[in-house]
N, C-alpha and C positions, 0 to 999 in steps of 0.2 A: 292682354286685358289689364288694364290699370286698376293699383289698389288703393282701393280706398281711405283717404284720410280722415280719423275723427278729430272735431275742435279740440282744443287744450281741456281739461280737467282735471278738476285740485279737488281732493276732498280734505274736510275741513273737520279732522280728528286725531288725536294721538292715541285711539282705540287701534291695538293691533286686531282685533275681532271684525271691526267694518273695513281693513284695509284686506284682509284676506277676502270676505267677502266681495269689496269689489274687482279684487282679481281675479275671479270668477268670472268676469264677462270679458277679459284678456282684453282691455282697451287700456292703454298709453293712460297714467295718471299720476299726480304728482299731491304727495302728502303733505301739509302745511297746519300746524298747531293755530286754533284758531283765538284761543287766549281770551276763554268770556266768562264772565262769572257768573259760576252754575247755582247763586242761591236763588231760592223760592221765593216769589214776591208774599206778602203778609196775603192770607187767604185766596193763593190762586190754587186751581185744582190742577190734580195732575197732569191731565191733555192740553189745560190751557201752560205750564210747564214746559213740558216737551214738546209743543209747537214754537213757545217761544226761541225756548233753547236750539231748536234745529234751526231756523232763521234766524237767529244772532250768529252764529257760528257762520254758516255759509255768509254774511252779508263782513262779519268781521276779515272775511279773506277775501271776497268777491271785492271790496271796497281798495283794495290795494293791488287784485290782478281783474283789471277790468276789460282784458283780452280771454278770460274764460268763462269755462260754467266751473260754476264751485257747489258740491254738494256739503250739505250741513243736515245731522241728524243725531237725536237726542232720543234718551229711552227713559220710562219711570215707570216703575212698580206700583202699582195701586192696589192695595188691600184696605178696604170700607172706605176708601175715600183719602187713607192716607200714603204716603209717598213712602216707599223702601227703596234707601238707596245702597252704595257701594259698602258692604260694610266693614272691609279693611283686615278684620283681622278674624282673627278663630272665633274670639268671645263674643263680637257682634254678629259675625254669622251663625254661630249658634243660635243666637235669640232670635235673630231674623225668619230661622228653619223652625225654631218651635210655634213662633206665633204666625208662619203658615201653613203648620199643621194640619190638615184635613182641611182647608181653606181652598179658596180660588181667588187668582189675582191676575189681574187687569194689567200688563205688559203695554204701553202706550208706547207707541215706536213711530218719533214724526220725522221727517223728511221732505228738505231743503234743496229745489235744484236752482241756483240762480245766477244770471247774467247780469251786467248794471240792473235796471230797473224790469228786466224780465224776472218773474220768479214765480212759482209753484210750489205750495209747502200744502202738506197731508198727513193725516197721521193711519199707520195700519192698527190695530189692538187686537191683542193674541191673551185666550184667557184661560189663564194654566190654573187646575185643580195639581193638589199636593196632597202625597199619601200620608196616611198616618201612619208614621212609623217613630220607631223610639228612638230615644237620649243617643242611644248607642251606635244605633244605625245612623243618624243624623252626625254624631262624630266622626266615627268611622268613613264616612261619605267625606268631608269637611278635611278626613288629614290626607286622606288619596289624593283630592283633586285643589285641594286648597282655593276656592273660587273667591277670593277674598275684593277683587276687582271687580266681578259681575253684580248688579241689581238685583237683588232678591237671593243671592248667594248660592246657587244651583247655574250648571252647564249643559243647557238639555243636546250640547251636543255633543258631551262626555257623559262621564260615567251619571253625571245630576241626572239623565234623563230617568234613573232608576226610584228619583225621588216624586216623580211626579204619574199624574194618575190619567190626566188627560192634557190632550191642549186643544184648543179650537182658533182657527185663524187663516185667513184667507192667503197668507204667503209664509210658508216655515222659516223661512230668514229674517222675518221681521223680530222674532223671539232671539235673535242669537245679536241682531243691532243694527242691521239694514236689510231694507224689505227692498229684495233685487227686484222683482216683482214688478211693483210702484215704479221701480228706478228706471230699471229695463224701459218703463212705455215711457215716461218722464224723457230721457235719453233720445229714444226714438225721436220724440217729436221736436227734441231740440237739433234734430241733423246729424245725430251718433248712427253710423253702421254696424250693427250688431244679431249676429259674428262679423267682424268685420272678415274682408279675403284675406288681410294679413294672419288674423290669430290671435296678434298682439296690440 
């Protein structure tokens, strides 16, 4: 019985969080920095954000490997409408956790699968309520797991999940930075075997 080959694919991030995730579906991929700049245009909203950003990404590497599918995928935090992004260190994640305090926030998680002029971009949204809990707990959380690279400054799939109260979302990985989900059928219909017979 012959095994099956999938086409080449690059995903187009220096997120080690969406590269574990797509070795999750044990298909052959190759990771490439996609080098775009993630500012906000002057009054775009956050979905129209990380839609943008997950197709610039995939299209910035797909434009130079036009023998694959490149996937590109961007994530933002929405609390009332405004963006939380990465917040780098102790004291911005602290502020971040207090002002989504007993809050709910809008996790916008878009996704890029493209070939030259083939392409499919979607966004999944995951909408995570946050516990009230105090100064201390909120530091205490913050020196254990240090999430200083994550959106919204919580790792709902470490110890952060202790911070939050619910989440509601149609794919659990779109909250962590790719929605295998979306991808998996995305995949599919571009001629990926999945599982394939090999494994890998």
């Amino acid at each position: 019985m012959s095994i099956s080959t999938n086409p080449p694919l690059i995903l187009a991030s220096t997120s080690v969080y969406r590269r574990e995730l797509l070795e999750r579906l044990r298909i052959p991929f190759e990771v490439i920095s996609p080098r775009v700049d993630e500012t906000p245009l002057t009054g775009e909203s956050t979905l129209d954000l990380a839609l943008r950003l997950a197709y610039a990404k995939a299209k910035a590497v797909a434009d130079q490997h036009p023998e694959a599918w490149v996937i590109g995928s961007d994530q933002v935090a929405d609390l009332c409408g405004a963006a939380i992004g990465k917040p780098g260190n102790f004291e911005r994640a602290l502020a971040q956790l207090q002002l989504m305090r007993g809050a709910t926030v809008t996790f916008q998680t878009a996704l890029c699968l493209m070939k030259g002029d083939v392409q499919t971009t979607l966004n999944v949204p995951t909408e995570v309520t946050f516990r009230k809990l105090s100064d201390e707990a909120l530091e205490a959380y913050l020196l254990a797991e240090e999430p200083y690279d994550c959106a919204g400054s919580a790792k709902s799939e470490g110890l952060g999940i202790s911070l939050l109260e619910s989440i509601k979302s149609e794919d659990p990985t779109a909250l962590i930075g790719l929605p295998l989900i979306a991808l998996t059928g995305l995949l599919h219909d571009a001629g990926f075997v999945i599982p394939s017979k090999s494994g890998k």
